[in-house]
Biotite code that builds the C-alpha atoms (Angstrom):
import biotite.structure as struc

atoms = struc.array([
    struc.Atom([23.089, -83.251, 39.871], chain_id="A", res_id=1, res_name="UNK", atom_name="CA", element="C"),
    struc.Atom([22.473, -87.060, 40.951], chain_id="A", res_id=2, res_name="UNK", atom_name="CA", element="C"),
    struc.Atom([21.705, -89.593, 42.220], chain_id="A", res_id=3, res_name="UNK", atom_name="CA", element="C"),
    struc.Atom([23.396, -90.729, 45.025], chain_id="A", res_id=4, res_name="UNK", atom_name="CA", element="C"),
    struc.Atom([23.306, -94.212, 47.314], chain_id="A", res_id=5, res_name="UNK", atom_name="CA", element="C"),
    struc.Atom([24.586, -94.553, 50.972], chain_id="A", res_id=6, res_name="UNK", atom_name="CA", element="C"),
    struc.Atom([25.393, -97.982, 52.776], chain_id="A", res_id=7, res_name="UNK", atom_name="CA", element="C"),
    struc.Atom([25.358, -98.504, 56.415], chain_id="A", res_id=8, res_name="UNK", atom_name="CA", element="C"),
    struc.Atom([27.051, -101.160, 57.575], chain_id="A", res_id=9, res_name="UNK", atom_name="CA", element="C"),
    struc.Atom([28.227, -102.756, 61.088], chain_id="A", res_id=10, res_name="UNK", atom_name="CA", element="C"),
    struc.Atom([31.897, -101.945, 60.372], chain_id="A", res_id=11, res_name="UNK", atom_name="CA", element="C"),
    struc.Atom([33.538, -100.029, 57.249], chain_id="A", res_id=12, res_name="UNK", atom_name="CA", element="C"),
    struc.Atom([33.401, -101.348, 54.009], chain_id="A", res_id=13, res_name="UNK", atom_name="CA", element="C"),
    struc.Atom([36.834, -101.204, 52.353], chain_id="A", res_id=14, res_name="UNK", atom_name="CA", element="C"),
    struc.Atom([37.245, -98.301, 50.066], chain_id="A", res_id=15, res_name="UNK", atom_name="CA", element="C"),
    struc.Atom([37.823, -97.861, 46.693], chain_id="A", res_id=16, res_name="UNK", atom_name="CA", element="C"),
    struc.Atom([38.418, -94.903, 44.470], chain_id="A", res_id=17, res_name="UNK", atom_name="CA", element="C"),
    struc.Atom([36.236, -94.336, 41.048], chain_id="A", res_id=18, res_name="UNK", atom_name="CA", element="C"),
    struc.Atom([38.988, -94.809, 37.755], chain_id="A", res_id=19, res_name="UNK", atom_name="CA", element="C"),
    struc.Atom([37.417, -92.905, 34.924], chain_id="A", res_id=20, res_name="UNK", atom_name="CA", element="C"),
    struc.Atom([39.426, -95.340, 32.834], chain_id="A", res_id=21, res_name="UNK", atom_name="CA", element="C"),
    struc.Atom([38.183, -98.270, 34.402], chain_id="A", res_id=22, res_name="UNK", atom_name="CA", element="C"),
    struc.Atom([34.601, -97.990, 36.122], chain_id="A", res_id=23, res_name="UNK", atom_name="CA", element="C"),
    struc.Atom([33.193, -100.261, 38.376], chain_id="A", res_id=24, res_name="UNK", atom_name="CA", element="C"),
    struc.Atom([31.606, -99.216, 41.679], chain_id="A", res_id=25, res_name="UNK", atom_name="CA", element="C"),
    struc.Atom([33.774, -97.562, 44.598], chain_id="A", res_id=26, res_name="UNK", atom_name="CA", element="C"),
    struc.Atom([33.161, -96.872, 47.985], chain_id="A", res_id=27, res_name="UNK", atom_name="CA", element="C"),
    struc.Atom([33.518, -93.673, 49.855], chain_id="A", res_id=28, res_name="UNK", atom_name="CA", element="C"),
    struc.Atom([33.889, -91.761, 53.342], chain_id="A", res_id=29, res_name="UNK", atom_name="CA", element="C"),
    struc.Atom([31.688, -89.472, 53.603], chain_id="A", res_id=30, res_name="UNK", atom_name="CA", element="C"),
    struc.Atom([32.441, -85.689, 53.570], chain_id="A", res_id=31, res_name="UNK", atom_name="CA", element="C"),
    struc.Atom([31.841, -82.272, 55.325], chain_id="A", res_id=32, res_name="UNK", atom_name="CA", element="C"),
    struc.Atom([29.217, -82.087, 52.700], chain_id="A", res_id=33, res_name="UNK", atom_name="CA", element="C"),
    struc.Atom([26.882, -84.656, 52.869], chain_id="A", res_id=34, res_name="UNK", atom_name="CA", element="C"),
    struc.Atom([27.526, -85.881, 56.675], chain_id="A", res_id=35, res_name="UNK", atom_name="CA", element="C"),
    struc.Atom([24.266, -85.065, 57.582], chain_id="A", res_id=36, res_name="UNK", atom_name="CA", element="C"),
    struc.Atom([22.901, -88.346, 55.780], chain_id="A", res_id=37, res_name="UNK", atom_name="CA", element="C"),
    struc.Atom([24.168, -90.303, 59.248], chain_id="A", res_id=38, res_name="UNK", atom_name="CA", element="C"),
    struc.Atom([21.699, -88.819, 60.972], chain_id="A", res_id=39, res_name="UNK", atom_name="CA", element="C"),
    struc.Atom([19.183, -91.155, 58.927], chain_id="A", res_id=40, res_name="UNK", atom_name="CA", element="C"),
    struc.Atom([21.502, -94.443, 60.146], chain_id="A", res_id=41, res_name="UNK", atom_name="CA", element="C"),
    struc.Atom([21.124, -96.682, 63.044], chain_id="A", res_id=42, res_name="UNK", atom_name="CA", element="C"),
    struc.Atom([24.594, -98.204, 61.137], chain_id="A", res_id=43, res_name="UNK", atom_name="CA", element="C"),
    struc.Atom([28.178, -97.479, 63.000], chain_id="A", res_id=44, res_name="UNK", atom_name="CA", element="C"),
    struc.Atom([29.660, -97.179, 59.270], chain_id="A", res_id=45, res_name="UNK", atom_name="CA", element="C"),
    struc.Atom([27.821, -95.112, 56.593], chain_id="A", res_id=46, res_name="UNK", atom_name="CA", element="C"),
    struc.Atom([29.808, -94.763, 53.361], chain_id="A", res_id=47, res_name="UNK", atom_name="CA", element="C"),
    struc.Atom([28.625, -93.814, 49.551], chain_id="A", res_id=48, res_name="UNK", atom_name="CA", element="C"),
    struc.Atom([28.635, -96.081, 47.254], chain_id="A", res_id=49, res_name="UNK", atom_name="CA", element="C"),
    struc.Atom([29.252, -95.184, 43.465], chain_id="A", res_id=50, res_name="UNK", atom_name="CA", element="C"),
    struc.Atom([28.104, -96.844, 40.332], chain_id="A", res_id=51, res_name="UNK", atom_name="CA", element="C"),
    struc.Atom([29.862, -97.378, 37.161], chain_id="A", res_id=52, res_name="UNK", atom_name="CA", element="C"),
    struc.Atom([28.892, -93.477, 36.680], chain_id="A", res_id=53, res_name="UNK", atom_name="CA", element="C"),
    struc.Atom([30.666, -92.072, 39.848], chain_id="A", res_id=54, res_name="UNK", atom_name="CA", element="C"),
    struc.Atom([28.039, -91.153, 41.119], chain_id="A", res_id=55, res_name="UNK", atom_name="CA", element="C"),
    struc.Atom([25.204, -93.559, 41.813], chain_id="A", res_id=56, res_name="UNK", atom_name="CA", element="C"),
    struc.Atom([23.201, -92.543, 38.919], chain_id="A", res_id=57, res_name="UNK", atom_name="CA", element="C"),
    struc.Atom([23.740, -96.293, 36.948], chain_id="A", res_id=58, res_name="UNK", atom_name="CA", element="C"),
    struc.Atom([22.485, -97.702, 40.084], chain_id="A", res_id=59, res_name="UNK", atom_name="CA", element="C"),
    struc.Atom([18.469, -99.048, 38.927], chain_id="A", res_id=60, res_name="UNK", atom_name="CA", element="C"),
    struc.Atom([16.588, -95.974, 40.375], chain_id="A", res_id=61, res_name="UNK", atom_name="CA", element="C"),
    struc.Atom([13.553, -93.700, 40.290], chain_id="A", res_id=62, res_name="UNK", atom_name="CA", element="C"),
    struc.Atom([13.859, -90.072, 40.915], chain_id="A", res_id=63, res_name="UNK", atom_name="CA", element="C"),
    struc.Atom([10.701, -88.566, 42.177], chain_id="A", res_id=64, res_name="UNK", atom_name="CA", element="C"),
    struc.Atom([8.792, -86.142, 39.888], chain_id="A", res_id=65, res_name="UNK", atom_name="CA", element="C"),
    struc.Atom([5.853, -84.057, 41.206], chain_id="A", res_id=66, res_name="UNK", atom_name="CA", element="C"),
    struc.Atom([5.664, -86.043, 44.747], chain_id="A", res_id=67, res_name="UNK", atom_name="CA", element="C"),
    struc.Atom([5.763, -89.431, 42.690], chain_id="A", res_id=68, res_name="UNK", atom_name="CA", element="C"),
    struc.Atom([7.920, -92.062, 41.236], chain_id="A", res_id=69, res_name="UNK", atom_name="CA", element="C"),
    struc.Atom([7.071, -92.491, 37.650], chain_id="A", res_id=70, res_name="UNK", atom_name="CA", element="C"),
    struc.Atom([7.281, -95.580, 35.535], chain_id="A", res_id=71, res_name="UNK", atom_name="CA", element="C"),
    struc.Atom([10.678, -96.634, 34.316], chain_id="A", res_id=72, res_name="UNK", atom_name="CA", element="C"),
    struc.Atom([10.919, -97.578, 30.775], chain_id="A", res_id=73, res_name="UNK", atom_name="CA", element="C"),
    struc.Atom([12.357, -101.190, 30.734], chain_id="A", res_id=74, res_name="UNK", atom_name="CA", element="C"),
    struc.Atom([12.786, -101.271, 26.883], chain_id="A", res_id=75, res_name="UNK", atom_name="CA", element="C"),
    struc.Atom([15.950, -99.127, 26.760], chain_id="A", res_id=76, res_name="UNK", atom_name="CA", element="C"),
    struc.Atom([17.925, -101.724, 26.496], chain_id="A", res_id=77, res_name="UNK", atom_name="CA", element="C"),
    struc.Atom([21.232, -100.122, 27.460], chain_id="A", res_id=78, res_name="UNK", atom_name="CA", element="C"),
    struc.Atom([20.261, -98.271, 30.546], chain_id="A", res_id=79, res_name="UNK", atom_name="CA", element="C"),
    struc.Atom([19.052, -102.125, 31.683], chain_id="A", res_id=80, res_name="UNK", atom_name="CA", element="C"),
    struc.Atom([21.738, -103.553, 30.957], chain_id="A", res_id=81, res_name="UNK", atom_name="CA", element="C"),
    struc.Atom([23.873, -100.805, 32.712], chain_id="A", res_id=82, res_name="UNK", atom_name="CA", element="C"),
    struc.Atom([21.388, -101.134, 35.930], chain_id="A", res_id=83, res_name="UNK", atom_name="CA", element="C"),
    struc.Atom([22.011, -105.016, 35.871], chain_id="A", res_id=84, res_name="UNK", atom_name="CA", element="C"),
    struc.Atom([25.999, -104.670, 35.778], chain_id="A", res_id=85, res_name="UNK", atom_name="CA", element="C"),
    struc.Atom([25.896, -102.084, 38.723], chain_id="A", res_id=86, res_name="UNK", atom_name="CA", element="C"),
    struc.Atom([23.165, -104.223, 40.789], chain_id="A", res_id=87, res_name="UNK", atom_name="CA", element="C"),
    struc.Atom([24.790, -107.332, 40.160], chain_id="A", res_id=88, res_name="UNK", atom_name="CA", element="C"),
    struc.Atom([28.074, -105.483, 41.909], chain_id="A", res_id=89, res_name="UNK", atom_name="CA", element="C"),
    struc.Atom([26.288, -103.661, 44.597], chain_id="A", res_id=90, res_name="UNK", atom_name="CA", element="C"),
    struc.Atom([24.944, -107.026, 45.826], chain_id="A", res_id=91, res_name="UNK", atom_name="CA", element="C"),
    struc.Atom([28.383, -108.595, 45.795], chain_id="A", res_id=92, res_name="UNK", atom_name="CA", element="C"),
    struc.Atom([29.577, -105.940, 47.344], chain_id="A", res_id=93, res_name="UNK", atom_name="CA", element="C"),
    struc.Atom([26.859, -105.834, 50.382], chain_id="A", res_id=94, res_name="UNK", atom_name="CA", element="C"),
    struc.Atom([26.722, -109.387, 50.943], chain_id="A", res_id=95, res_name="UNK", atom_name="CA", element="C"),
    struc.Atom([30.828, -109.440, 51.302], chain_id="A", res_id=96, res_name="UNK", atom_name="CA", element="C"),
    struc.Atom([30.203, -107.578, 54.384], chain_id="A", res_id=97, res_name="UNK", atom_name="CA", element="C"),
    struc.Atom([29.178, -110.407, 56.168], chain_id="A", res_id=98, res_name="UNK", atom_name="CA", element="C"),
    struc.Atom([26.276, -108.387, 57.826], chain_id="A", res_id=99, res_name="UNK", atom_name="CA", element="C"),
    struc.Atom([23.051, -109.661, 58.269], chain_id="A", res_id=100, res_name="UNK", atom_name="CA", element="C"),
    struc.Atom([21.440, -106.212, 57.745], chain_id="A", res_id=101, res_name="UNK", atom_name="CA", element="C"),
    struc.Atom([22.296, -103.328, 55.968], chain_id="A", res_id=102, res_name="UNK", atom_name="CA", element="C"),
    struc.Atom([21.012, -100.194, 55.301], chain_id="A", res_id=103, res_name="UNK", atom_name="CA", element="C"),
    struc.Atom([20.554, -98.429, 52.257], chain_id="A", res_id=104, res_name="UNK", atom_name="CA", element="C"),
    struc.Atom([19.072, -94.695, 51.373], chain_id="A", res_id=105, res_name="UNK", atom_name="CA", element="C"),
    struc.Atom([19.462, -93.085, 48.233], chain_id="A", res_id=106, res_name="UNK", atom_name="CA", element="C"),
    struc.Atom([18.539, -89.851, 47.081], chain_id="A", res_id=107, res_name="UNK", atom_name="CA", element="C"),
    struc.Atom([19.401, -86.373, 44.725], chain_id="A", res_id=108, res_name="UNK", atom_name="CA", element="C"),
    struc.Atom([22.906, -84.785, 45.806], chain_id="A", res_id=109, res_name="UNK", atom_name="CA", element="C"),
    struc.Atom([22.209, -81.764, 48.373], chain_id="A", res_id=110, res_name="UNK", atom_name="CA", element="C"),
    struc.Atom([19.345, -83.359, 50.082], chain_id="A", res_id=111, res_name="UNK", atom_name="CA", element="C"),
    struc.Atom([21.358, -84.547, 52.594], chain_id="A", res_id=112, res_name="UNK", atom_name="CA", element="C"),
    struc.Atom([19.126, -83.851, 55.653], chain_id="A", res_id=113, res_name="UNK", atom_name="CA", element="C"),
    struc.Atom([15.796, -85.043, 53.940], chain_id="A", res_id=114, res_name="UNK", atom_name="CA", element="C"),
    struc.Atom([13.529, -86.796, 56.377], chain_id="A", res_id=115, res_name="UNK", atom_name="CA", element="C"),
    struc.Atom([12.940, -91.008, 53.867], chain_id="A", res_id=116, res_name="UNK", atom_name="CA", element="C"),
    struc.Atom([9.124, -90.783, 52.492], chain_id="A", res_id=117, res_name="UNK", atom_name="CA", element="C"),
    struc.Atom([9.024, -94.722, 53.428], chain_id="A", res_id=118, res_name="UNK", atom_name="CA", element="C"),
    struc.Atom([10.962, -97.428, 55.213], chain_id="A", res_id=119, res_name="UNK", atom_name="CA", element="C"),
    struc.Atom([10.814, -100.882, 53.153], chain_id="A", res_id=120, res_name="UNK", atom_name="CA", element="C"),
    struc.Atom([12.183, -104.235, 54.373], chain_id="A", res_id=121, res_name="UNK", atom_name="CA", element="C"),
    struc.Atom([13.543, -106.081, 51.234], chain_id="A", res_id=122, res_name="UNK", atom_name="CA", element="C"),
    struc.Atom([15.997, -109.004, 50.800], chain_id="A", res_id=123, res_name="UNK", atom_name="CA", element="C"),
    struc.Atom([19.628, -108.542, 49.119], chain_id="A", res_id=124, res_name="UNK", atom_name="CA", element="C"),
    struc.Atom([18.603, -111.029, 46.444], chain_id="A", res_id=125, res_name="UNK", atom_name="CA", element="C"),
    struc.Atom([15.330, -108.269, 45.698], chain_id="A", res_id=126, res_name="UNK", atom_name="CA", element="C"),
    struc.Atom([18.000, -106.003, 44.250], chain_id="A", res_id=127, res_name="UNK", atom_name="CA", element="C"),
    struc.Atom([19.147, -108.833, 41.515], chain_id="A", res_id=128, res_name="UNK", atom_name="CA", element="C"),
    struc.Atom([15.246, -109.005, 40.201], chain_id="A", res_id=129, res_name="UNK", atom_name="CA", element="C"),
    struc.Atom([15.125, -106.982, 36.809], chain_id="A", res_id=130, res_name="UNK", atom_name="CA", element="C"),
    struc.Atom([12.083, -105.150, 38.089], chain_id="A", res_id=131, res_name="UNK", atom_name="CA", element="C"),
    struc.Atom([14.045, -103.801, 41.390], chain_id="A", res_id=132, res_name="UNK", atom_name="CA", element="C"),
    struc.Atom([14.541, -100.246, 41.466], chain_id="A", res_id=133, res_name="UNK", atom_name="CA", element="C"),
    struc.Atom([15.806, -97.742, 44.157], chain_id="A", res_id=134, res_name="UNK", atom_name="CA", element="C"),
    struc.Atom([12.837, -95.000, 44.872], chain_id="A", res_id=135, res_name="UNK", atom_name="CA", element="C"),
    struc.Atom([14.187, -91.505, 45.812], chain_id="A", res_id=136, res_name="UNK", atom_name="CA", element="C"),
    struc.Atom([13.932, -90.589, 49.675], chain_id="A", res_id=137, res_name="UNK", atom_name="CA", element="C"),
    struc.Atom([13.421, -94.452, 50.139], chain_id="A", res_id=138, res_name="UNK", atom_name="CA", element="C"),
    struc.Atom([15.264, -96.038, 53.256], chain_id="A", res_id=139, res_name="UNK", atom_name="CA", element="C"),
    struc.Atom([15.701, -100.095, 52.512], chain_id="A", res_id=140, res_name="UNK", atom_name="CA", element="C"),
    struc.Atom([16.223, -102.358, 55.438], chain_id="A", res_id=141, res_name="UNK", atom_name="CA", element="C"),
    struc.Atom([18.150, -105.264, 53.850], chain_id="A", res_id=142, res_name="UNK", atom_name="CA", element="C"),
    struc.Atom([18.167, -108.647, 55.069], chain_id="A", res_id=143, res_name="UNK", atom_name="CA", element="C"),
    struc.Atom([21.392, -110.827, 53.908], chain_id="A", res_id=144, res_name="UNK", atom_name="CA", element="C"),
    struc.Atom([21.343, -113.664, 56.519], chain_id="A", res_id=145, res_name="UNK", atom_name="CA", element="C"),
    struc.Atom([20.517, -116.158, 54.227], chain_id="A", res_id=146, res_name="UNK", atom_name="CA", element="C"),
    struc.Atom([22.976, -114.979, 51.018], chain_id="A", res_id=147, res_name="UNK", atom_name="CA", element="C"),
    struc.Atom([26.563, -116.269, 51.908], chain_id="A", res_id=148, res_name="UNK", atom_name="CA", element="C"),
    struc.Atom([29.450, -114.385, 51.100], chain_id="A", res_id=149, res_name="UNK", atom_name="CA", element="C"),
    struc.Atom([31.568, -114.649, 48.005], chain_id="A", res_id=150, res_name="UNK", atom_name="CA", element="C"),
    struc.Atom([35.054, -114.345, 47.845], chain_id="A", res_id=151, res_name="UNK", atom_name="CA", element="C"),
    struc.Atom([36.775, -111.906, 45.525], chain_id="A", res_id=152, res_name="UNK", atom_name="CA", element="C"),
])
């Protein structure tokens, strides 16, 4: 199972499929499967967002483990540098909205209908610090007014 990340937004974000071939991030409607996640929204579009891994597992995140979020290691090298690539492209992706606030929850595949632990208010540019990670069962408030949009 996985990780997975879900983006409200004001309107839809434009979609793009996962290429095993060629991964980058991709963004997808949700399903009959995990449309219960809206219900965490105040967002008019909710979509998932996938990392480099499909899923949003190479996204920089904690997964709870016995009611707690444990310490990432930040010497393994790769699995930084893999978090950077996908965080650099989240934010690009986000602030190309043109929203001033977006929501983000992420959290393990199937728990769909799970309540978030905490609410945080955090800036897009939080998610570019090395140190940023995405808790489990975390819903992040994200303020963009002040990150202008870049064009593709």
């Amino acid at each position: 199972m996985c990780f997975m990340l879900y983006v409200g937004t004001t309107r839809p974000i434009p979609r793009r499929e996962w290429i095993k071939d060629a991964p980058d991030i991709s963004v997808a409607s949700l399903t009959e499967h995990d449309s219960a996640i809206k219900a965490q929204f105040r967002s008019a579009e909710v979509q998932c967002i996938g990392s480099t891994a499909g899923c949003g597992c190479d996204f920089p995140h904690v997964l709870l483990q016995n009611g707690e979020w444990p310490i990432f290691d930040f010497e393994d090298a790769e699995r930084v540098g893999t978090f950077s690539q996908n965080r650099r492209a989240l934010v690009t992706l986000l602030r190309n909205t043109g929203d001033t606030t977006i929501e983000i929850y992420g959290l393990w595949w199937g728990n769909f209908a799970k309540e978030p632990l905490s609410r945080e208010d955090i800036t897009l540019l939080r998610i570019l610090e090395p140190d940023f990670l995405f808790r489990e069962q975390v819903f992040y408030r994200v303020s963009a007014e002040s990150v202008p949009a870049t064009r593709p």
